[in-house]
C-alpha positions, 0 to 999 in steps of 0.5 A, a space after each residue: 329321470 323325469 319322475 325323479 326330478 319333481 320328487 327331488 325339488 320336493 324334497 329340497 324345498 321341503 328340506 330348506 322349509 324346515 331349515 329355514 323355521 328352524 334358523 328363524 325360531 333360534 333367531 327369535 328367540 336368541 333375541 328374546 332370551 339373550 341378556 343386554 349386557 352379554 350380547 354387543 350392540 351389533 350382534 343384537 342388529 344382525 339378530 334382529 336384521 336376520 329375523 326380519 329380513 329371512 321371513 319373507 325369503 322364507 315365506 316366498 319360498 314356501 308359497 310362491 307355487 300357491 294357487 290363490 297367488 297366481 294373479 302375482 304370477 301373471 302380472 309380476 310387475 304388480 308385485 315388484 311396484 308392491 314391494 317398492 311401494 311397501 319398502 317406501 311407507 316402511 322408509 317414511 314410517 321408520 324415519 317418523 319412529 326414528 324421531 319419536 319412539 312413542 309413535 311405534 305403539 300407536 302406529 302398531 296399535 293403528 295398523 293391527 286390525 287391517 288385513 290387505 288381500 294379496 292375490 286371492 287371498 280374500 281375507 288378507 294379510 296384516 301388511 299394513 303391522 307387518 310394515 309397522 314391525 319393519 319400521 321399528 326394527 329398522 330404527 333398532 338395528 341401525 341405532 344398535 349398529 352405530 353404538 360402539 362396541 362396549 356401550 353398556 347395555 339397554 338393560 341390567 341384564 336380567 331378562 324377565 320371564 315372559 321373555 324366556 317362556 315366549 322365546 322357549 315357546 317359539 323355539 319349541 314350535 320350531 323345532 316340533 315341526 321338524 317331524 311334521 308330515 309336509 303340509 304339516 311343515 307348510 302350516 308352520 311356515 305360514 305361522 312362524 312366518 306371519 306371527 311368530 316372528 313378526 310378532 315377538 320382534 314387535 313385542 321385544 320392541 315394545 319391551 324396549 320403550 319407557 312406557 308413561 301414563 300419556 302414552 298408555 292414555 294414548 294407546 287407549 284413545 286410539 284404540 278407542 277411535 278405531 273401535 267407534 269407526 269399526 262400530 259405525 261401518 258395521 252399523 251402516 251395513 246393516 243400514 244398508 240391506 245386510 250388505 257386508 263390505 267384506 266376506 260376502 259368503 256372510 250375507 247368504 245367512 237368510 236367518 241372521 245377519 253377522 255384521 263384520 265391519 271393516 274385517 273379514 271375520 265377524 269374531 275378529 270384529 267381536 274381539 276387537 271390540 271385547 278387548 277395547 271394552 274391558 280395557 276401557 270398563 277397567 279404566 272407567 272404574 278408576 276415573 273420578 271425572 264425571 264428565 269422562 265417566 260418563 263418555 266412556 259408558 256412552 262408547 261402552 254402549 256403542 261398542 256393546 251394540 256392535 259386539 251384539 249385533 257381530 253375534 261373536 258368542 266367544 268374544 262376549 263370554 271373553 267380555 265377561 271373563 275380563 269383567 270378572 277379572 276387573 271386578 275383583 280388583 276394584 269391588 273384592 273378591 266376594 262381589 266380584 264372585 258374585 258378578 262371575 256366578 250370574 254372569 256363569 248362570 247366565 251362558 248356562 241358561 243361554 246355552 241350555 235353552 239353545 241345546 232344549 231347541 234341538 240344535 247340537 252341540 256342534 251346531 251351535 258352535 258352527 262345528 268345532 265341537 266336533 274338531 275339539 273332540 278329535 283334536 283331544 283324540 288326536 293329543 291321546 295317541 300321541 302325548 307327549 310330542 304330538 303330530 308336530 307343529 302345523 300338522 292339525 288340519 292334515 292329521 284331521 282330514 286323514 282320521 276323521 271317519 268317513 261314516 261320520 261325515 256322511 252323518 253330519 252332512 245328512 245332518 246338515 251340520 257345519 264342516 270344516 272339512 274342505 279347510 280346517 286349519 286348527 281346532 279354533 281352541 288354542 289348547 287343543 290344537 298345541 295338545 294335539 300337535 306338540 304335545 305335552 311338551 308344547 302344552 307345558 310350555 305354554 301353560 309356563 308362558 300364561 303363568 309368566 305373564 300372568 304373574 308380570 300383569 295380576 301377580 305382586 300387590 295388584 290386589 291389595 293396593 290401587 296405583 297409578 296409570 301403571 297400576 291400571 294399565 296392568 290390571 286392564 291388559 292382564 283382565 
């Protein structure tokens, strides 16, 4: 009886996991995919109310008995005065969007780059937008409660198809954890949990507001602020003896020093950087003020020296993709190639004379070579549905031959063995976990955006604020 007792917990807790991502994706996507005009004021509430309110419950489930919470355990009154404190800010946060619904935007924008730590959890969790995503869905949910019953839609009822592929994507991933083996399960309520769904209610939200040349500017401005803060903090690190605020496991490199600013990751930090320069490269390309083409290459090139001295080698290569995209639009499709082919001759080489000095593939990508390569031998034993969502790290460790790892340390080559998570290549990791079916969907999800943001006459014709604004998010 003793026996069966924890086997009997396990289960049910395992069961009510599955239950619960599975409730929280049809959520999602029920208010992704739903047309306006066929759905009533308050039943898109409770939708939205639903999501928002059972992620936590669900989330708190799963990871209660977690090891790297258990400071909460011993001081629960630390966690209750947290979570007073958190439904306080979202209280004064959504009275402030209540008043002005451009405000969630910026205070989204605002809030995206900081991690708090819960526990010890050292890299932290994104509290800070998950509070911001509370706010905003409040002031939905009580504004659609109060309109009455046959109030006409926010919309004509057409949903566009970012909406449809997003929402087909997060059911999928829902539904594909059903058979994934138990930590696998565990991972996918740690990703439906913390992004999923936090995350497509914010970008439903966003899809709500009449977006203007002002607030894009705003946008832009604030994104800007941010990265010449993050840019000056990593600078006063290095300053500083390569003293590194956070992630101090950093400063153990005697051969180089990867500043990370105010995140914990150093290529986090690349690719806030990486995005916020190709937003602004694709906005300076249009502006015919001197004086602000001039300030934007200077935060150009205060953000170039963070982006190299971060030595984010994905966020820089991403940099250069963007351009590209940039490029094309504003100078034609031959210049723009030509740009491409130096910038291509130019990784390859770098690349190239890296490999010449005698460091492996895998040592120059700090190891994911290795879990690429299994993660693609993991898609061809299961094609079509994979090992089911969340279930990398637990199909790798148990595969990965031993004789191999044995190698590679002998090696002294980077592992993830202790705490992989994914193949650190997003295609890779859906292809081994659901598949050709979750590749598919995915591929359809690009397209659909793709085609919103690059697609029409973005090419042939240069437009306003909007124009610029497509251009620079679809680069």
């Amino acid at each position: 009886m003793t026996i069966d007792a924890p086997i009997a917990v396990t289960t049910l807790t395992l069961a009510l996991e599955k239950t619960g991502v599975l409730v929280l994706v049809l959520l999602a996507g029920a208010v992704l995919a739903l047309p306006h005009d066929r759905v009533a004021p308050r039943t898109r509430a409770v939708m939205v109310a639903s999501a928002l309110g059972l992620t936590p419950l669900l989330l708190a489930l799963a990871l209660w008995n977690n090891p790297k919470l258990a400071p909460l355990h011993h001081h629960p009154l630390r966690g209750v005065a947290a979570i007073l404190a958190v439904v306080s800010v979202v209280a004064v946060l959504a009275h402030l969007i209540d008043r002005h619904k451009q405000l969630l935007p910026l205070l989204a924008i605002v809030a995206l780059p900081f991690r708090i730590p819960l526990g010890s959890v050292s890299s932290g969790l994104l509290i800070p937008l998950y509070a911001v995503i509370a706010a905003g869905g409040l002031v939905y949910v009580v504004r659609n409660w109060k309109e009455p019953a046959g109030a006409p839609g926010e919309s004509d009822g057409w949903v566009r198809p970012p909406e449809l592929a997003l929402a087909a994507v997060v059911v999928a991933y829902g539904l594909q954890a059903l058979y994934s083996p138990a930590p696998g399960v565990l991972k996918a309520v740690e990703n439906v949990g913390f992004f999923y769904v936090p995350f497509a209610t914010l970008f439903y939200l966003l899809r709500r507001l009449e977006w203007s040349g002002a607030l894009l500017r705003r946008c832009l401005f604030v994104l800007l602020a941010l990265a010449g803060v993050f840019v000056l903090v990593g600078l006063a690190e290095l300053a500083a003896g390569s003293h590194l605020l956070l992630n101090r496991s950093l400063d153990q490199d005697a051969k180089f020093v990867r500043i990370n600013s105010l995140f914990y990751d150093p290529n986090i930090y690349g690719r806030f950087l990486a995005l916020t320069m190709i937003l602004l490269s694709v906005a300076m390309l249009f502006e015919r003020r001197p004086r602000r083409v001039l300030a934007a290459a200077a935060a150009l090139a205060l953000m170039g020296v963070g982006l190299l001295l971060s030595l984010s080698q994905s966020s820089m290569v991403a940099l250069l993709a963007g351009l590209a995209v940039a490029a094309l639009a504003a100078w034609g499709r031959r210049a723009a190639a030509l740009a491409a082919a130096l910038a291509l001759v130019a990784v390859v080489v770098v690349v190239a004379l890296a490999l010449e000095s005698g460091n492996s593939a895998n040592f120059l990508t700090s190891g994911r070579a290795s879990l690429v390569t299994r993660g693609v031998d993991m898609f061809k034993d299961r094609p079509l549905l994979g090992y089911g969502s969340g279930s990398f790290a637990t199909e790798y460790l148990a595969q990965i031959p031993k004789q191999r790892d044995s190698f590679e340390q002998a090696q002294n080559l980077p592992l993830a063995r202790p705490a992989t998570t994914d193949s650190h290549t997003t295609p890779v990791t859906i292809a081994a976990e659901q598949g050709i079916v979750g590749l598919a969907l995915y591929a359809i999800l690009l397209i659909a955006c793709f085609r919103e943001l690059l697609g029409g006459d973005l090419f042939t014709r240069i437009g306003g604020a909007g124009w610029v604004a497509r251009l620079a998010v679809g680069a």
